[in-house]
Backbone as ProteinMPNN parsed JSONL, in Angstrom:
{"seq_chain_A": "XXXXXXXXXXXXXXXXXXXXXXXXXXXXXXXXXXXXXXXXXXXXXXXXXXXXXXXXXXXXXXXXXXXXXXXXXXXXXXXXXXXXXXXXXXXXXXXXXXXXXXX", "coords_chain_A": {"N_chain_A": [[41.506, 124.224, 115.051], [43.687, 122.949, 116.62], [43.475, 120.964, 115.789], [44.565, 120.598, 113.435], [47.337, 121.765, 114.0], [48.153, 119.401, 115.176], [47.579, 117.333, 112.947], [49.724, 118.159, 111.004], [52.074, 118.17, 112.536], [52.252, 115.49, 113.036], [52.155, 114.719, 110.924], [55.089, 115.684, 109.787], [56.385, 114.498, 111.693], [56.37, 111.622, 110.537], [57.361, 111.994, 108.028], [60.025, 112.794, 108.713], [60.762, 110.427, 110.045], [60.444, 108.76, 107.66], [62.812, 109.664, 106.072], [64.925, 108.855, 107.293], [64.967, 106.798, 106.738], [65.383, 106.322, 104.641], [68.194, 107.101, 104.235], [71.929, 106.576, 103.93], [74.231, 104.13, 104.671], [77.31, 103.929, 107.237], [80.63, 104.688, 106.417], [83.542, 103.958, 107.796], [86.826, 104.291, 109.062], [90.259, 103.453, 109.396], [93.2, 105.078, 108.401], [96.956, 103.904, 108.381], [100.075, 103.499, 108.129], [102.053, 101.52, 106.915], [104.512, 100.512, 107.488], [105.011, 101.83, 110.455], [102.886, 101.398, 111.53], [101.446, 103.908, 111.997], [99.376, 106.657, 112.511], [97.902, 107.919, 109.153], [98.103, 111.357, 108.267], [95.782, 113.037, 106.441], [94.991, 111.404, 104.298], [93.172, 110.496, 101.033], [90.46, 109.235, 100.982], [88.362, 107.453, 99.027], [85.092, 106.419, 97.481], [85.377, 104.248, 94.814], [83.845, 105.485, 91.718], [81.858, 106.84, 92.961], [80.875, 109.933, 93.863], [81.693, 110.399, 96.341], [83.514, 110.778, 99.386], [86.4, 111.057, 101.843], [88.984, 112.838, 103.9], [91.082, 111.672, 106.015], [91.594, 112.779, 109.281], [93.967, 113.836, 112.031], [94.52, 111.291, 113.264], [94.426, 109.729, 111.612], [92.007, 108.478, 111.393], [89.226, 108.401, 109.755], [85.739, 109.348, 107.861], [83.173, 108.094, 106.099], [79.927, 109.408, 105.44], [76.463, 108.144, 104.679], [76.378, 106.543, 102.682], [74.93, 104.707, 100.139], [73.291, 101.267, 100.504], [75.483, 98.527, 99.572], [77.621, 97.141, 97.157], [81.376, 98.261, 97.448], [84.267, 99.569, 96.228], [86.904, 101.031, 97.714], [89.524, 103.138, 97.804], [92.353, 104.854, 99.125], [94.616, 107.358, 99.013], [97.611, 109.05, 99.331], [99.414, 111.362, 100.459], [101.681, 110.509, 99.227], [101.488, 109.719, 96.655], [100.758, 106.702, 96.946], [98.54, 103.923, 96.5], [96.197, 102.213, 97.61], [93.576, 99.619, 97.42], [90.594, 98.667, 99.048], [87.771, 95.911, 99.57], [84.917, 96.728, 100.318], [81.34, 96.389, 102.154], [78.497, 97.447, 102.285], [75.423, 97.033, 103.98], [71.673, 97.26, 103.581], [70.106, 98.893, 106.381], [71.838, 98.547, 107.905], [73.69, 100.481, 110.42], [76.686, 100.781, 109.937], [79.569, 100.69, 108.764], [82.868, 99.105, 109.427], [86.499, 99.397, 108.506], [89.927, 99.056, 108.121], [93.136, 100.698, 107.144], [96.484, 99.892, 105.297], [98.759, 101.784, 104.555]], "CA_chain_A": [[42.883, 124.666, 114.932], [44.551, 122.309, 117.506], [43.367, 119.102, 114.849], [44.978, 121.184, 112.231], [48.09, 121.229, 114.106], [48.329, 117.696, 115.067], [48.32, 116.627, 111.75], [50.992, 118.559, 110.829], [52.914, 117.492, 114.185], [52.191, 113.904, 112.848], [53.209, 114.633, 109.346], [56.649, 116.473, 110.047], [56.997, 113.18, 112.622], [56.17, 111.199, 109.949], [58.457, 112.758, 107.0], [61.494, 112.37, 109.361], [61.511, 108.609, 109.913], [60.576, 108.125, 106.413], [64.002, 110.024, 105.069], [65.78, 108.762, 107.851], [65.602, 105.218, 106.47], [66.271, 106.425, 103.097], [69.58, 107.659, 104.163], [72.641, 105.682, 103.917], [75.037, 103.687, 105.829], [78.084, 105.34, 107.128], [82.342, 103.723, 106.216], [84.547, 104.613, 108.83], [88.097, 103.494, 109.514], [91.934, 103.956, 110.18], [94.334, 104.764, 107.018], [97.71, 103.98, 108.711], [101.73, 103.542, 107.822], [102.523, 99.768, 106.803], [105.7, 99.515, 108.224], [105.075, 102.335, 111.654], [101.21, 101.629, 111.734], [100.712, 104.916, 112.797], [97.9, 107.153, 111.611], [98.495, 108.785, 108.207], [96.949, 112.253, 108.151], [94.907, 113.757, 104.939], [95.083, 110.336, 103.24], [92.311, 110.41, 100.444], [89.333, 107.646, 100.8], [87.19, 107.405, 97.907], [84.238, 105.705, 97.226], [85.035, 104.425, 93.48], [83.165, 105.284, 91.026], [81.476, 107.355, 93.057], [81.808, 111.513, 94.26], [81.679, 110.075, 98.255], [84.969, 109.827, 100.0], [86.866, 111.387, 102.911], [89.933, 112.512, 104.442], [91.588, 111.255, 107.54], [92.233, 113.436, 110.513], [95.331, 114.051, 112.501], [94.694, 110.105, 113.674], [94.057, 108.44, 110.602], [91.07, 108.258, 110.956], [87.926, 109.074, 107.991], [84.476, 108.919, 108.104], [82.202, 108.72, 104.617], [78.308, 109.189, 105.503], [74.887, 108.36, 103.807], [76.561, 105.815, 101.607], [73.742, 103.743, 99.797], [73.706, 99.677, 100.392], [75.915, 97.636, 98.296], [79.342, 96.333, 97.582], [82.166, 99.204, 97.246], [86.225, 99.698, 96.167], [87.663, 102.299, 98.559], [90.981, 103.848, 97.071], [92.985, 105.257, 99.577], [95.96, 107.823, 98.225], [98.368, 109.552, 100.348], [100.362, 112.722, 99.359], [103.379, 110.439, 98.878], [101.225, 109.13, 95.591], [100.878, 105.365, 97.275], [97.811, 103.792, 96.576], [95.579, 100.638, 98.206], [92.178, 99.197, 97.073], [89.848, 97.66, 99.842], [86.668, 96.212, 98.935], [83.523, 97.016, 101.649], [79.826, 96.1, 101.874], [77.526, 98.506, 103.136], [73.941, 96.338, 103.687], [70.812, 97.858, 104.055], [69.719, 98.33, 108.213], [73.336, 98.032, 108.853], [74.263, 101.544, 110.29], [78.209, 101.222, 110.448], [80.992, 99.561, 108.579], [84.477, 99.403, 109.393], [87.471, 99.203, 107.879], [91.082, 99.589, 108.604], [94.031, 100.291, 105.8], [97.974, 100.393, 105.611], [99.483, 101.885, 103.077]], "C_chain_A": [[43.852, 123.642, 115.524], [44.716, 121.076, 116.806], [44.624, 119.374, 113.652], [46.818, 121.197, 112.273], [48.916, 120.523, 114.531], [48.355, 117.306, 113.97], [49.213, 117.082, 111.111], [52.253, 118.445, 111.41], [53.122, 116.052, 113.163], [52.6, 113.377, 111.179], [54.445, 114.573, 108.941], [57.723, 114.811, 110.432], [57.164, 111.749, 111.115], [57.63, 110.873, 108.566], [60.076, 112.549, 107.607], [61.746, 111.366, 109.574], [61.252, 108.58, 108.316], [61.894, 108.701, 106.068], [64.854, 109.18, 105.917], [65.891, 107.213, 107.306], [65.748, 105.124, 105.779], [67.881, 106.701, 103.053], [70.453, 106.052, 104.524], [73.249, 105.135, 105.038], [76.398, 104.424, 106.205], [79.187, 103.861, 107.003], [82.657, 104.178, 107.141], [85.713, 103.384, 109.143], [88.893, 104.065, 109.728], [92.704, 104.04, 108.742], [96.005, 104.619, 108.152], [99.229, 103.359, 108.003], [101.843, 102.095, 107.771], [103.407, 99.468, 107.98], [105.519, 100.773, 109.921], [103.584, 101.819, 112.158], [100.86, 102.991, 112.972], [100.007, 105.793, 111.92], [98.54, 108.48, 110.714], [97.458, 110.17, 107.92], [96.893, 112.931, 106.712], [95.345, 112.845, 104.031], [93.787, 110.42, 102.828], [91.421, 109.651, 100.432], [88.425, 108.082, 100.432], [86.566, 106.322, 97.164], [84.621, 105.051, 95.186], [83.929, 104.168, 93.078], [81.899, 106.661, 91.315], [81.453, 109.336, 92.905], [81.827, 110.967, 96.184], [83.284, 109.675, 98.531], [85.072, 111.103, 101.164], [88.097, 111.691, 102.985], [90.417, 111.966, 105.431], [92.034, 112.167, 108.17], [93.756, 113.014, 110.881], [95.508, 112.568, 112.856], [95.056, 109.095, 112.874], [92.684, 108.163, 110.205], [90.052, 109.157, 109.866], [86.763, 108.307, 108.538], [83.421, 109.118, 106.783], [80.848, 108.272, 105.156], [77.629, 109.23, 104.036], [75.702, 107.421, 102.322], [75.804, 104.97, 101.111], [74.588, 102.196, 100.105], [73.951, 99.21, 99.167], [77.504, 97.546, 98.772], [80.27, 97.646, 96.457], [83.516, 98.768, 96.804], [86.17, 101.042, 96.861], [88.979, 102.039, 97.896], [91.23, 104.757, 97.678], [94.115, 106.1, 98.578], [96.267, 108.985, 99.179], [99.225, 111.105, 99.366], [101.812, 112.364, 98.66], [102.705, 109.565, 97.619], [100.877, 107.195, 96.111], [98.89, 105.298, 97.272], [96.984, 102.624, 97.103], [94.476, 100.522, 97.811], [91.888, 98.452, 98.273], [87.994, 97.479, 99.252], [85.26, 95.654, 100.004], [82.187, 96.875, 100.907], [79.113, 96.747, 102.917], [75.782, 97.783, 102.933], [72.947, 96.865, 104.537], [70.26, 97.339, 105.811], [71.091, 98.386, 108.962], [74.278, 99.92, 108.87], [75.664, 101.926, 109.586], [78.544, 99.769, 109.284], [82.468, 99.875, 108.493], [85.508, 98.692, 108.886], [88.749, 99.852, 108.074], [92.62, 99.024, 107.332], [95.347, 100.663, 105.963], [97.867, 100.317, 104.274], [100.686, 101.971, 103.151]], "O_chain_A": [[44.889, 123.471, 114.882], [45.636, 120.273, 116.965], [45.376, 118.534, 113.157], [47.554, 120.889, 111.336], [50.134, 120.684, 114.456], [49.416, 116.715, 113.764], [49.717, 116.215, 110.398], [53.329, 118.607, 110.834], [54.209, 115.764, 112.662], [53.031, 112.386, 110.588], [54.941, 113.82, 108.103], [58.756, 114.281, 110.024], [58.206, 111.11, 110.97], [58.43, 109.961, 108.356], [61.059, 112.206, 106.95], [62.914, 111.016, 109.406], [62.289, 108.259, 107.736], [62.382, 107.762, 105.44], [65.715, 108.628, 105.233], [66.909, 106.55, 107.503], [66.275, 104.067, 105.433], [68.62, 106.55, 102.079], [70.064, 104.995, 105.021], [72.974, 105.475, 106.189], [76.672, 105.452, 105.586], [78.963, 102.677, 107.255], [81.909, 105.081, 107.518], [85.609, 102.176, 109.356], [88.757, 105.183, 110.225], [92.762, 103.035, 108.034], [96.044, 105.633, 108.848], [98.985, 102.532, 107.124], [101.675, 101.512, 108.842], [103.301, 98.707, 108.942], [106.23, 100.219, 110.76], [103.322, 101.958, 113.353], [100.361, 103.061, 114.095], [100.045, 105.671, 110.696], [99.203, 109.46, 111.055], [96.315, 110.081, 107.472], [97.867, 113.268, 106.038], [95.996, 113.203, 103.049], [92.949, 110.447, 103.73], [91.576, 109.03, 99.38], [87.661, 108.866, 100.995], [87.138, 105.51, 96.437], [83.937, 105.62, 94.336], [83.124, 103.313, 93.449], [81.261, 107.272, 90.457], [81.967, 109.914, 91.948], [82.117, 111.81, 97.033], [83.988, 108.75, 98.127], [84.172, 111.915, 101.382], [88.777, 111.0, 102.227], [89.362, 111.588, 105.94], [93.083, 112.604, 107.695], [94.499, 112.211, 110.315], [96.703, 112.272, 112.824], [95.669, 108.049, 113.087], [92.258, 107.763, 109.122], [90.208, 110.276, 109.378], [86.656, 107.292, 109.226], [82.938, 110.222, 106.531], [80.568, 107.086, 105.329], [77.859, 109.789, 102.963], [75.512, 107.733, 101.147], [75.929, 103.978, 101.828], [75.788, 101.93, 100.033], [73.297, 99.26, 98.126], [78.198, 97.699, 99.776], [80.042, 97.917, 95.278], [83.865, 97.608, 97.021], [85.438, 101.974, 96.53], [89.406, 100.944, 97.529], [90.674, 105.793, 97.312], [94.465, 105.598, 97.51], [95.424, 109.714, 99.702], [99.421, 111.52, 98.224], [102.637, 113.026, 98.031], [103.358, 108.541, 97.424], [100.802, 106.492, 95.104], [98.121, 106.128, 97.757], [97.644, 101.68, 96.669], [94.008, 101.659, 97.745], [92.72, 97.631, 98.658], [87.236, 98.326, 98.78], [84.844, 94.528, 100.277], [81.892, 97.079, 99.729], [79.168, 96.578, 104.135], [75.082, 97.996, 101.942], [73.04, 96.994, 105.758], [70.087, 96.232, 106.321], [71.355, 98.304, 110.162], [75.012, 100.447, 108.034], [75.871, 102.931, 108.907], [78.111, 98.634, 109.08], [83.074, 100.641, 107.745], [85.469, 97.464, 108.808], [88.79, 101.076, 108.195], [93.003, 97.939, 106.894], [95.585, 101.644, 106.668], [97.402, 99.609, 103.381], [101.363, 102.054, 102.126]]}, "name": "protein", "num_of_chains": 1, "seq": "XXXXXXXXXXXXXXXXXXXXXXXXXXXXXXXXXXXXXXXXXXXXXXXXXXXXXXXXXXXXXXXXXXXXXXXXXXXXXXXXXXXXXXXXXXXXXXXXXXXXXXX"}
């Protein structure tokens, strides 16, 4: 019984690093005001092309997880219709990438 569940212990253990290095990298940045640079809240950031994007908090800031590696367009859009393109690289191993946008 006790072999029985050790390998199930060692499976579970197993099964969780393997997804965990299937999962993506995460975006995170600042959407802020050109001319105040202060932080624009519930500005839109979306992955094109994709369905992945984010809003920004009361700061500005956004956070898009589990984004696969590769090279992105983020498309920011604000409620006042204003729009910005930035274009990010998310490379495999590489938890984090940041990015910071005025619109």
């Amino acid at each position: 019984m006790r072999r029985i569940l050790l390998f199930i212990s060692w499976a579970l253990l197993l099964a969780a690093a393997a997804s965990a290095q299937q999962m993506g990298g995460t975006i995170k940045g600042r959407t802020t005001d050109a001319e105040t640079q202060e932080g624009l809240i519930g500005a839109n950031v979306v992955i094109h092309g994709t369905t992945l994007g984010a809003s920004s908090d009361a700061d500005g800031n956004f956070i898009v997880l589990n984004v696969p590696p590769g090279s992105y367009v983020l498309r920011f859009r604000t409620r006042f219709d204003q729009r910005e393109m930035l274009e990010v690289q998310v490379r495999p191993n590489n938890v984090e990438c940041s990015c910071n946008c005025s619109v």
